[in-house]
C-alpha positions as CSV (number, residue, x, y, z in Angstrom):
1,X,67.3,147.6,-20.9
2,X,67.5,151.0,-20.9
3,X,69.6,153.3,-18.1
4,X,68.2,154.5,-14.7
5,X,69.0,158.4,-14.6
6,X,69.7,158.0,-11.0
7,X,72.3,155.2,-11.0
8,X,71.6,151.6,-11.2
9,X,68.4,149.9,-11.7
10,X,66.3,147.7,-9.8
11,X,67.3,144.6,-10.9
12,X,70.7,145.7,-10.2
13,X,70.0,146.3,-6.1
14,X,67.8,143.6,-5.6
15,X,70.8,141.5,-6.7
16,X,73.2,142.9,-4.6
17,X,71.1,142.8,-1.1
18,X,70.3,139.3,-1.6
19,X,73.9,138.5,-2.3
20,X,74.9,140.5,1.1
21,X,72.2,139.0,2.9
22,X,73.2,135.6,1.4
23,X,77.0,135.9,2.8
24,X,75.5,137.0,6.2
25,X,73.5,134.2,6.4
26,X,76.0,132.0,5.8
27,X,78.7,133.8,7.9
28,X,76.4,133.1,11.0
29,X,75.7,129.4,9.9
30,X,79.7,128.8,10.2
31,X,80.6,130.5,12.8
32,X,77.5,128.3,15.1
33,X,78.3,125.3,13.6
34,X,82.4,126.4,14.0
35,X,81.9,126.7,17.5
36,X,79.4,124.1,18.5
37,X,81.9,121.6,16.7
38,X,84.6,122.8,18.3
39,X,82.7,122.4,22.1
40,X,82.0,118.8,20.7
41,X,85.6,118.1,19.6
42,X,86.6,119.7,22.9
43,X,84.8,117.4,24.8
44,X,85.4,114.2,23.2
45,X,89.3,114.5,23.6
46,X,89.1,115.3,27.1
47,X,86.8,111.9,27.5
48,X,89.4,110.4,25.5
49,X,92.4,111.7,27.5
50,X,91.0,110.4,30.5
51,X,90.5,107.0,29.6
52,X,93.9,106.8,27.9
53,X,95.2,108.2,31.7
54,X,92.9,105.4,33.6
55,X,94.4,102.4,31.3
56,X,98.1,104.0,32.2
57,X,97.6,104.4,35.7
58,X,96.0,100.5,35.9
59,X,99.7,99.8,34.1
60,X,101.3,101.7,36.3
61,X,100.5,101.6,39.6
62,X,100.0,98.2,41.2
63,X,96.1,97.7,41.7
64,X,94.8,99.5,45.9
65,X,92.6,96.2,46.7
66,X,95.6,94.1,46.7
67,X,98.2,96.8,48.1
68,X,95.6,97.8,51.2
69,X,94.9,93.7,51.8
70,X,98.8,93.0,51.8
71,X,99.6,95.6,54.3
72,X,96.6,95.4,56.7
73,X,94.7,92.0,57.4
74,X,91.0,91.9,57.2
75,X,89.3,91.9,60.5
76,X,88.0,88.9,62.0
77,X,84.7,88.2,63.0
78,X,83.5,86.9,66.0
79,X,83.1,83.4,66.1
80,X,79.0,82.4,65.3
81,X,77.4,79.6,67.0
82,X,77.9,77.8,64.0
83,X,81.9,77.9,63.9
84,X,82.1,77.9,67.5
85,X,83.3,74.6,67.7
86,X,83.9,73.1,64.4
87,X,86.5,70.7,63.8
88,X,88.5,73.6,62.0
89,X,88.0,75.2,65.7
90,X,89.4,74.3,69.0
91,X,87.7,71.5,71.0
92,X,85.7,71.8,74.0
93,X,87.7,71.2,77.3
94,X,86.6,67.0,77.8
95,X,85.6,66.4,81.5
96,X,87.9,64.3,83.3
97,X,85.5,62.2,84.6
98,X,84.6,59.3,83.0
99,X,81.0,58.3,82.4
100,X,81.0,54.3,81.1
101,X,81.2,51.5,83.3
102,X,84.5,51.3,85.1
103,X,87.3,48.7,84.3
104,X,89.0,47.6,87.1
């Protein structure tokens, strides 16, 4: 190989901007793959913070269905034709006449 009057030789700079281009390349790589796993990551704890919080609270706390049903009781219905006057229900008013053959 002989000397390049003007410096370094072809070879020589070809090398050297592929190497350059080579680290920028891979610069850019990790730094998007850097910060897209880190939005990942990011998201995954805060998905698994919050369930963690959910199965504390359900420790916690006591659960509402049963605290709002203790304190207030569920409105009745009005009575159907149906329930009106099942044996559960009163009984109609019985007439005080009778209707069979009279004893007497």
């Amino acid at each position: 190989m002989s000397s390049n009057p003007r410096g370094s030789s072809l070879r020589t700079k070809l090398i050297a901007e592929q190497t350059v281009l080579l680290a920028m390349v891979c610069l850019v790589i990790g730094l998007t793959v850097m910060v897209a796993l880190q939005a990942f990551l990011t998201d995954r704890l805060d998905t698994d913070l919050r369930e963690a919080a959910g199965r504390t609270r359900m420790l916690v706390e006591p659960p509402r269905r049963a605290a709002c049903t203790s304190r207030s009781p569920r409105p009745r219905s009005p009575p159907t034709r149906s329930t009106r006057w099942s044996s559960t229900a009163r009984s109609p008013p019985s007439s005080t006449r009778s209707t069979g053959p009279s004893a007497g």
